[in-house]
C-alpha positions in Angstrom: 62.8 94.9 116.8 63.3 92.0 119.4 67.0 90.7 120.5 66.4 87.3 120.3 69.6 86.4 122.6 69.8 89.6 125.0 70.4 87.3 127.9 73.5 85.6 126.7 75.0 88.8 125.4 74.8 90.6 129.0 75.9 87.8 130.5 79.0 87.7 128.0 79.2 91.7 128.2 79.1 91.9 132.2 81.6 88.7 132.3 83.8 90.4 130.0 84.3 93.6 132.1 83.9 92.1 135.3 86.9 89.9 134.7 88.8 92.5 133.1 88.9 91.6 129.4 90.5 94.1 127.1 87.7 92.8 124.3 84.7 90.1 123.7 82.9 89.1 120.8 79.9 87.8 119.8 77.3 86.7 117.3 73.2 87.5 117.9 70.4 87.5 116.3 67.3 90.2 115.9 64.1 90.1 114.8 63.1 93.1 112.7 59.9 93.1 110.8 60.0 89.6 109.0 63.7 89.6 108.8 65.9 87.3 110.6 69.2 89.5 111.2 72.5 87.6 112.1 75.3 90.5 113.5 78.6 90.1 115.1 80.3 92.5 117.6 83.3 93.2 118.5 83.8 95.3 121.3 86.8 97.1 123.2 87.0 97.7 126.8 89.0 100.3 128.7 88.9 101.0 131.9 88.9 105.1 132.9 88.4 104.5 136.7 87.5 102.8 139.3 84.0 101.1 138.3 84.1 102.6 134.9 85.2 101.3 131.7 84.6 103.1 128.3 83.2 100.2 125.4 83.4 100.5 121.5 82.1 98.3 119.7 82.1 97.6 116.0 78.8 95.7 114.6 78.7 93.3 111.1 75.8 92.4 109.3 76.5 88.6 108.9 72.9 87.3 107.9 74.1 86.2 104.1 77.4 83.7 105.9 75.2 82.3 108.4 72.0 81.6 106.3 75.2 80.1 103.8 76.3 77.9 106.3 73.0 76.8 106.9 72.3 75.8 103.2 75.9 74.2 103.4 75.0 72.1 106.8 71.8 70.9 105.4 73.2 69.7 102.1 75.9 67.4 104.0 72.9 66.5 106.2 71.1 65.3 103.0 74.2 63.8 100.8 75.3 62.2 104.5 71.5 60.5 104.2 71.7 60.1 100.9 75.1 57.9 101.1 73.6 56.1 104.2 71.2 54.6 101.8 72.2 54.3 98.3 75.6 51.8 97.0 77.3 54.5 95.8 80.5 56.5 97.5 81.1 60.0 96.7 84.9 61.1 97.2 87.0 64.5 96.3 90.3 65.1 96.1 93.5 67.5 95.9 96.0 66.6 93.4 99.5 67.8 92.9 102.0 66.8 90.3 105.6 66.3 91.7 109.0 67.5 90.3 109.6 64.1 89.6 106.2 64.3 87.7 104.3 61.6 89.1 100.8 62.6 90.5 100.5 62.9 94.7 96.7 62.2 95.4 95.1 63.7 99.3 91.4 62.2 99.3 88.5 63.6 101.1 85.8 60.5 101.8 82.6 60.7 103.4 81.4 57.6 104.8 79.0 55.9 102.8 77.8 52.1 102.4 80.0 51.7 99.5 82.9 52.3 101.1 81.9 50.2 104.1 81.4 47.2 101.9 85.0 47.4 100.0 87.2 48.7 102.5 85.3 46.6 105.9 85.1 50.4 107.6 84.5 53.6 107.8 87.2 56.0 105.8 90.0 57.8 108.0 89.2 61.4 108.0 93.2 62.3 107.2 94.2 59.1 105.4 91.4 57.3 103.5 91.8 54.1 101.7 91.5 54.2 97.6 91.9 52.1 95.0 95.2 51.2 95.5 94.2 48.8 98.6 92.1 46.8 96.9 92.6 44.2 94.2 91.8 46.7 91.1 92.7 44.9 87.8 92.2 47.9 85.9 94.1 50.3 88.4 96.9 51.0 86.0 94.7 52.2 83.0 92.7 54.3 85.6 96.0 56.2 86.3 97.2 56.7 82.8 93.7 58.2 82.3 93.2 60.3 85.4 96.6 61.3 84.9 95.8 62.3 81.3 92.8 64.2 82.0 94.7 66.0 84.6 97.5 67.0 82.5 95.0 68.0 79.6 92.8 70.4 81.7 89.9 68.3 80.7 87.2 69.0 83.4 86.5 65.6 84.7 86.7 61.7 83.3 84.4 58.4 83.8 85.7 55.6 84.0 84.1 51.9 85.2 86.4 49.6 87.0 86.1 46.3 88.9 87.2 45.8 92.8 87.7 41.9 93.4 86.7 41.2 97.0 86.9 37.5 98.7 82.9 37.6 98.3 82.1 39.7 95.3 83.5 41.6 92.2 
């Protein structure tokens, strides 16, 4: 077996107890056989006496999360690529019906070309643009079906629409 970070974790180990931490945590990686291990520690320090502390430390196999938020990182990486390239725009979205019963849309929007071209930038991360700020003559029928699929618990809709921009439709 080979600790693959054993420098970095004494250094956070020493700093931890030299500084008089009550607790430090960490992930690390080891080698065994041809398995990549991911664990995380958490450890408790208490000092007994003068230069002497007691440690316990409680160890998690995290391999399975971190090789999942790998995957996850290198499928952004690719649709991030993917929308650098290609006129399309992908968008997602939380949706919530209000007492009054009209339909309260919160967009997630990567940037993408697509959205470059019809919006002149890149989306705000907490506020994107949609439909509703550009010239959209079929925005109204969009609605009544979105809203309708919604309120059907049909599992998704297509629709085609136009955007009228000063240079293109």
């Amino acid at each position: 077996n080979v600790m693959l970070d054993q420098e970095e974790m004494d250094r956070r180990s020493n700093r931890a107890v030299r500084e008089g931490h009550p607790a430090y945590e960490q992930e690390f990686r080891i080698q065994a056989a041809a398995q990549l291990y991911w664990l995380h520690e958490q450890v408790t320090i208490t000092p007994v006496a003068p230069g002497e502390w007691e440690l316990v430390g409680v160890v998690l196999d995290v391999t399975a999360r971190r090789k999942a938020e790998d995957a996850r990182r290198a499928t952004e990486d690719r649709l991030q690529q993917l929308l650098t390239r290609a006129d399309c725009m992908i968008w997602e979205a939380r949706v919530r019906e209000t007492p009054e019963g009209r339909i309260d849309w919160s967009f997630y929007v990567p940037n993408s070309n697509l959205y470059r071209e019809l919006f002149g930038g890149d989306p705000d991360p907490l506020r994107p643009r949609m439909w509703g700020a550009l010239d959209v003559p079929e925005l109204e029928q969009m609605r009544a079906r979105s809203g309708r699929a919604l309120r059907t618990g049909q599992t998704g809709y297509i629709q085609e629409f136009r955007c009228v921009t000063p240079h293109q439709t």
